[in-house]
C-alpha positions as a Python dict, from the first residue, in 0.01 Angstrom:
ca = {
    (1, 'X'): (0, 0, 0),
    (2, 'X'): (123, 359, -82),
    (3, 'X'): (79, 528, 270),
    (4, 'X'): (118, 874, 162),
    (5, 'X'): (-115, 888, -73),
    (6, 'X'): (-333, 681, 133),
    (7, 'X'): (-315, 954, 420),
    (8, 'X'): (-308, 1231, 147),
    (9, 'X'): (-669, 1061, 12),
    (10, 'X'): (-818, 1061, 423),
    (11, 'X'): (-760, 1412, 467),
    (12, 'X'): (-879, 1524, 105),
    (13, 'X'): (-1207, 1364, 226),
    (14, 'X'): (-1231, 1468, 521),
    (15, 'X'): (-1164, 1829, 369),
    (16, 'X'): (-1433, 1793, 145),
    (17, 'X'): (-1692, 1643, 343),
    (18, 'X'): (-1645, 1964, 609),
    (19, 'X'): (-1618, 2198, 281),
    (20, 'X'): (-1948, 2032, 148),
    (21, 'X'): (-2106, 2073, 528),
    (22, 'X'): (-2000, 2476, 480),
    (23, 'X'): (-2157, 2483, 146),
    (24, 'X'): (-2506, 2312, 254),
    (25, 'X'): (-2486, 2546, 600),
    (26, 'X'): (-2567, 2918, 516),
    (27, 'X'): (-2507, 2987, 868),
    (28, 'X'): (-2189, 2806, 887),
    (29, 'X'): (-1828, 3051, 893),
    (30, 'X'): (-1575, 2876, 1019),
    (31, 'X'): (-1353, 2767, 755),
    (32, 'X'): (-1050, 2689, 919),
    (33, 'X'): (-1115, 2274, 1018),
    (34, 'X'): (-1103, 2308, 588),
    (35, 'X'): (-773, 2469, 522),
    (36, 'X'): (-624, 2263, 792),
    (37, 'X'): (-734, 1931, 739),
    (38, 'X'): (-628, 1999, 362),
    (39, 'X'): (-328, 2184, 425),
    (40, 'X'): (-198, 1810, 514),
    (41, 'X'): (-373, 1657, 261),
    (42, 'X'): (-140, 1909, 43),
    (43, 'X'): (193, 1838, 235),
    (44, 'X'): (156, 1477, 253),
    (45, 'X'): (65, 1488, -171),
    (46, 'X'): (390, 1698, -184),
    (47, 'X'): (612, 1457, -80),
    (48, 'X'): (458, 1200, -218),
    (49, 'X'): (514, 1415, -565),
    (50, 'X'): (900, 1411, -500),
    (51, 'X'): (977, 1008, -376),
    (52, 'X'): (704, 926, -707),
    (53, 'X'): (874, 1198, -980),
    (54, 'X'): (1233, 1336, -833),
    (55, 'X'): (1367, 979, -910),
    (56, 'X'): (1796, 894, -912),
    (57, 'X'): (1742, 808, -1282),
    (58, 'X'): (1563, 1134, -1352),
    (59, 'X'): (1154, 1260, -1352),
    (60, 'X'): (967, 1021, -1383),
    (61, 'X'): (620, 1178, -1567),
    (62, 'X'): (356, 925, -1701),
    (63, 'X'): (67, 1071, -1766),
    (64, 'X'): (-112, 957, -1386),
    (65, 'X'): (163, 1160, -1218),
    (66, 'X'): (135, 1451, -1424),
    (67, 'X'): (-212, 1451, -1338),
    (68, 'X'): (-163, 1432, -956),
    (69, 'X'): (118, 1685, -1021),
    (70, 'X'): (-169, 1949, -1172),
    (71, 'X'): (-414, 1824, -932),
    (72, 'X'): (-216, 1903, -690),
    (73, 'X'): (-154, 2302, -813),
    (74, 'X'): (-507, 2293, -865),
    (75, 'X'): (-576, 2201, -526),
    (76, 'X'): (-302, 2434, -376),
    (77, 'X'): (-462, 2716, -588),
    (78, 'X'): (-778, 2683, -491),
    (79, 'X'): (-737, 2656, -89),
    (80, 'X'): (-509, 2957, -110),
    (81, 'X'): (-819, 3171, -270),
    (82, 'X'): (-1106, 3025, -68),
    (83, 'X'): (-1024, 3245, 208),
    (84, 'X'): (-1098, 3548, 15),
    (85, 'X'): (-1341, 3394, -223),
    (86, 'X'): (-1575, 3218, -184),
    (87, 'X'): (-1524, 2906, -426),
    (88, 'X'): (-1890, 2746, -427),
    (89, 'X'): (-1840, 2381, -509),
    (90, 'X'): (-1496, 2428, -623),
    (91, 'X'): (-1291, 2267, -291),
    (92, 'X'): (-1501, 1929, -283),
    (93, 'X'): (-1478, 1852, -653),
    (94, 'X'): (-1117, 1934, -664),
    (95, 'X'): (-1035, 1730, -360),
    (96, 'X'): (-1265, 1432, -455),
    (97, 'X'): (-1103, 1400, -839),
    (98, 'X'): (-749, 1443, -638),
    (99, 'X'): (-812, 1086, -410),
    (100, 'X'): (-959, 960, -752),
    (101, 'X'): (-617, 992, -953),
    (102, 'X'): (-424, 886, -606),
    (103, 'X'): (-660, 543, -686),
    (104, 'X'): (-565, 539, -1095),
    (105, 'X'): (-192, 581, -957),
    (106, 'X'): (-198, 296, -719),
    (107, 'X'): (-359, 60, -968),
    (108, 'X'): (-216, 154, -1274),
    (109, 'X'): (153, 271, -1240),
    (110, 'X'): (340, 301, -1493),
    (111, 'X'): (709, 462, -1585),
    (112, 'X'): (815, 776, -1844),
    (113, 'X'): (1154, 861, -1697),
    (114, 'X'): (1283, 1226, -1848),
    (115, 'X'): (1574, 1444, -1769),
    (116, 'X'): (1440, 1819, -1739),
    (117, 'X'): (1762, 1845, -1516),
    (118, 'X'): (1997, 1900, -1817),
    (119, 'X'): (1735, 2176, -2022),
    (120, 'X'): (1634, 2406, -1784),
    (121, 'X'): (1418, 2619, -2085),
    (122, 'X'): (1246, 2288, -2113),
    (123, 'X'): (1161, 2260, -1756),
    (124, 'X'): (1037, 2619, -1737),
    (125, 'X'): (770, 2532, -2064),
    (126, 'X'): (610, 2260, -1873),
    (127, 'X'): (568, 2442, -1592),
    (128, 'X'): (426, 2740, -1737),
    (129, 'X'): (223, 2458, -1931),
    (130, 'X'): (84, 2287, -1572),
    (131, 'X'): (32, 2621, -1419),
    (132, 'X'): (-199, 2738, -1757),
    (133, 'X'): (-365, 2412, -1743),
    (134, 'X'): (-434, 2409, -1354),
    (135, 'X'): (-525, 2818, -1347),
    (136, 'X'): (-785, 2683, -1689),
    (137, 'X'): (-895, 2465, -1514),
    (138, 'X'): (-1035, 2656, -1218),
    (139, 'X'): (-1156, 2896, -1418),
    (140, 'X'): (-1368, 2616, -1615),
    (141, 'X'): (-1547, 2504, -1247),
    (142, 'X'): (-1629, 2888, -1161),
    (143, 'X'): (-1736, 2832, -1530),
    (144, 'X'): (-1950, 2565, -1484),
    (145, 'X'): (-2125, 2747, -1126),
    (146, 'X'): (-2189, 3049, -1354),
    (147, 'X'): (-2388, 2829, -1542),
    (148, 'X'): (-2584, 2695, -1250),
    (149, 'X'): (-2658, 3032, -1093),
    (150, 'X'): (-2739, 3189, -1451),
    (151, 'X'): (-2988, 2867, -1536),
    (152, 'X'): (-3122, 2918, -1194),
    (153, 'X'): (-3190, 3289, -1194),
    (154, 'X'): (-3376, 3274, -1506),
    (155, 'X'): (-3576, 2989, -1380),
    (156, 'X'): (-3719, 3253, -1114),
    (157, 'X'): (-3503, 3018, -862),
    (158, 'X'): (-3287, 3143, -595),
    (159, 'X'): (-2975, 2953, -644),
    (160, 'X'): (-2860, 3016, -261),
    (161, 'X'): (-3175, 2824, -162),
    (162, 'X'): (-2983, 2521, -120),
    (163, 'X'): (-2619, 2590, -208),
    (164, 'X'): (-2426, 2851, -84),
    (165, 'X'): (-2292, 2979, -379),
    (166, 'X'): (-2124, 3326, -448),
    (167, 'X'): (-2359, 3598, -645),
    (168, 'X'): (-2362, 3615, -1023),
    (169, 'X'): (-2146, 3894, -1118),
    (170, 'X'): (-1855, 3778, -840),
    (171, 'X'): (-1894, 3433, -1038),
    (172, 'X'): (-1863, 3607, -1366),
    (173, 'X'): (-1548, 3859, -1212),
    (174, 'X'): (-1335, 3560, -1090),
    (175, 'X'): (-1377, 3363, -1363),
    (176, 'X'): (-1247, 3613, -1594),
    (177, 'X'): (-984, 3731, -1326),
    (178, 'X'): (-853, 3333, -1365),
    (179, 'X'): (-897, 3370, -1763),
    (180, 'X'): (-671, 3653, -1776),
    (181, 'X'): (-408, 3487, -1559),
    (182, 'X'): (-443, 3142, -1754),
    (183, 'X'): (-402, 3344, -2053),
    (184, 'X'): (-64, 3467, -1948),
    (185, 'X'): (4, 3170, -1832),
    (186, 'X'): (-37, 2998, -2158),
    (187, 'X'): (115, 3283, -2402),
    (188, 'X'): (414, 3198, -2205),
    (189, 'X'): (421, 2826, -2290),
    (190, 'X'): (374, 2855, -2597),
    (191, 'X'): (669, 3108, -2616),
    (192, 'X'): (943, 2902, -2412),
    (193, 'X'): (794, 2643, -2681),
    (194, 'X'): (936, 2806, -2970),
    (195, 'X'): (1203, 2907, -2798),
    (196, 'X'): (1362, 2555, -2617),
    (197, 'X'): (1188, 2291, -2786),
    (198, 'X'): (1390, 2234, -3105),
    (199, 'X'): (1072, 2180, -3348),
    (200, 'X'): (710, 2249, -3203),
    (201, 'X'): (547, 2076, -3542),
    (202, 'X'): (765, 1787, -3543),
    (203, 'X'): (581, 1398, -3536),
    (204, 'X'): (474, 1345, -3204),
    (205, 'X'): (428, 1717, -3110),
    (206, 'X'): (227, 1883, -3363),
    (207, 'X'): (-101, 1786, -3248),
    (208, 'X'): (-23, 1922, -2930),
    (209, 'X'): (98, 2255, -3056),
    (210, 'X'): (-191, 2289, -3336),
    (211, 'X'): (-478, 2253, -3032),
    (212, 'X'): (-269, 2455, -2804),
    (213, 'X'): (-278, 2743, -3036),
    (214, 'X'): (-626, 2699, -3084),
    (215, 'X'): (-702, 2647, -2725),
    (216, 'X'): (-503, 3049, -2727),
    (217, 'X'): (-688, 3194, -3019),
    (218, 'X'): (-1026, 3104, -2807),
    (219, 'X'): (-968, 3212, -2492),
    (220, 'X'): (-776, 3577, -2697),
    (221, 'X'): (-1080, 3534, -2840),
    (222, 'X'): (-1317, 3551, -2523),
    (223, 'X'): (-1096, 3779, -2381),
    (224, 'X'): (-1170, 4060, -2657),
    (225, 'X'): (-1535, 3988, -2698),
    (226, 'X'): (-1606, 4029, -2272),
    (227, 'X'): (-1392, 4381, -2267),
    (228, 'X'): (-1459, 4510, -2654),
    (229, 'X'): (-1842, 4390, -2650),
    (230, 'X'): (-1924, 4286, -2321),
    (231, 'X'): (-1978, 3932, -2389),
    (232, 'X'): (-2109, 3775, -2069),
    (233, 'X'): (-2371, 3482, -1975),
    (234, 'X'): (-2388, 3167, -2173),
    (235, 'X'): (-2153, 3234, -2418),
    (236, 'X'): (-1911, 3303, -2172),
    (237, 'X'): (-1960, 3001, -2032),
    (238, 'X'): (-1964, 2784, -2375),
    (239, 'X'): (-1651, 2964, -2494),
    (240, 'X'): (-1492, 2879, -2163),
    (241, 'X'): (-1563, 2523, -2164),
    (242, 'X'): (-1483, 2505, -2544),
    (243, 'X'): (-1110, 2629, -2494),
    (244, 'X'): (-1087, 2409, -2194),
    (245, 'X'): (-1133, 2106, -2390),
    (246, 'X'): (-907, 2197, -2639),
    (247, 'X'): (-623, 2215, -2400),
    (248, 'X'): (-692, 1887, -2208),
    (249, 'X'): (-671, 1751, -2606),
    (250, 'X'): (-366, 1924, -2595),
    (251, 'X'): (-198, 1863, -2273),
    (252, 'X'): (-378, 1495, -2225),
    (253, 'X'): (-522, 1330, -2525),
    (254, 'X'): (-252, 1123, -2713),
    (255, 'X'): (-99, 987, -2410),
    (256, 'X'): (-408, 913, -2250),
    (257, 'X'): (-486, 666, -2485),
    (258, 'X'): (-163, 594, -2530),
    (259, 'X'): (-111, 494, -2134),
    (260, 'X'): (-428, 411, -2014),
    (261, 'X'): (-681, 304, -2264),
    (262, 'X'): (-409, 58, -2460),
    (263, 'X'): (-224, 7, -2112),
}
C-alpha cells in the first residue's frame, strides 16, 4: 500500500466532506477545520510528488503523475483563494477527483523517466504549461457554477436556496480574473515552446501545438469579446468550456490513450 497517498486521500475527504457541510450550511463561517485538514492533505501529496517523480534516474512523468502533479496546483490554488473567495463547489470537486487519480496511480503505475535536469528552458515550458492548465482549469469550475446560478436565476429560482454559492457577477469577475491569468500563463508556454523545444510541429508534437494554439486563439478570443463587446452569460460560459477542452486535447489526449486506454 502507498501510505502517503493513502493519508493524502483521508484528509482530502475529510476536507471535502467539512467543505461540502460549509456549502449546505448558510449559517456556517468557520472555515479553518477546511484549510487545515487539507493543508496536510497538500503536504503529505507533496512529498509523495518528489519520492514518485524526483527519481535517481531522472523525472519520472507518465501521464497519472502529471495529473496528480496538476491536481495538486489545482488544489493548492484553490485553498489559497477560498479564504478570500468564496469558491462554491470548487474545494469538494477538486479534492474528490485528487483521491480519484491517487486510486488510478496505485492501480495503474506506470514509468516515463525524463531528464528536465539538463534543459532548464524545457523545464520552465512545462511548468508554465501545468500552471496554464491548472489556473484553466479553475476557471472552467467557476465556469460551470456560472452556469448553475445563470440557469437558476432565469428559472425565477434562488440559487442560494440550497447551495451557498457566491452571487452572479462575483462568479462572472473571478472567472475572468482566472482567464486573464491562464491566458498569461499559456502565451508563455507557448513562447518558451518556440524558444527551447527544437521543433514544435515535429511527429509526435504537432497535435499538441496545433490545439494549443487553438485552445489560445479562443480564450484571446473571449478575452476581446467580454472587454470590446461585453460578452457575458452563456456564451461566456460555452466559450470557456470550449477552450478548456481543447487544451486537455492538448496537454492529455494522445498519451491518454496511449497509457491508459491501450495500457
Amino acid at each position: 500500500m502507498d501510505y502517503l497517498a493513502f493519508i493524502s486521500s483521508v484528509f482530502y475527504l475529510l476536507s471535502g466532506l467539512l467543505a461540502s457541510r460549509l456549502l449546505f450550511s448558510p449559517n456556517a463561517k468557520s472555515d479553518y477545520p477546511i484549510i487545515a485538514l487539507a493543508s496536510v492533505a497538500l503536504l503529505t501529496h507533496a512529498i509523495w510528488l518528489y519520492q514518485n517523480i524526483i527519481l535517481i534516474s531522472g523525472q519520472n512523468l507518465p501521464i497519472l503523475n502529471v495529473l496528480s502533479l496538476v491536481s495538486f496546483l489545482i488544489a493548492a490554488l484553490s485553498l489559497a483563494i477560498s479564504k478570500n473567495i468564496n469558491t462554491g463547489v470548487l474545494l469538494p470537486i477538486v479534492f474528490g477527483f485528487n483521491i480519484i487519480n491517487f486510486i488510478a496511480v496505485v492501480y495503474l503505475p506506470s514509468h516515463y523517466v525524463t531528464h528536465l535536469e539538463h534543459n532548464p528552458g524545457i523545464g520552465s515550458h512545462i511548468l508554465f504549461a501545468l500552471l496554464a492548465y491548472a489556473v484553466m482549469v479553475i476557471a472552467s469550475l467557476f465556469a460551470l457554477q456560472l452556469a448553475y446560478v445563470d440557469h437558476r436565476l432565469k428559472n425565477h429560482k434562488s440559487p442560494i436556496t440550497t447551495l451557498k454559492l457566491p452571487p452572479l457577477m462575483t462568479l462572472e469577475k473571478t472567472l475572468f480574473q482566472f482567464i486573464l491569468v491562464g491566458f498569461a500563463l499559456l502565451s508563455c508556454t507557448l513562447l518558451t515552446g518556440f524558444i527551447f523545444l527544437e521543433d514544435m510541429f515535429a511527429q509526435g508534437s504537432a497535435h499538441k501545438t496545433v490545439l494549443s494554439i487553438i485552445a489560445w486563439i479562443i480564450y484571446a478570443v473571449l478575452l476581446w469579446g467580454r472587454y470590446k463587446k461585453g460578452w457575458r452569460g452563456r456564451l461566456v460560459i460555452y466559450i470557456t468550456i470550449f477552450g478548456a477542452s481543447f487544451l486537455t486535447l492538448a496537454y492529455f489526449g494522445s498519451r491518454f490513450v496511449r497509457e491508459i486506454i491501450l495500457y
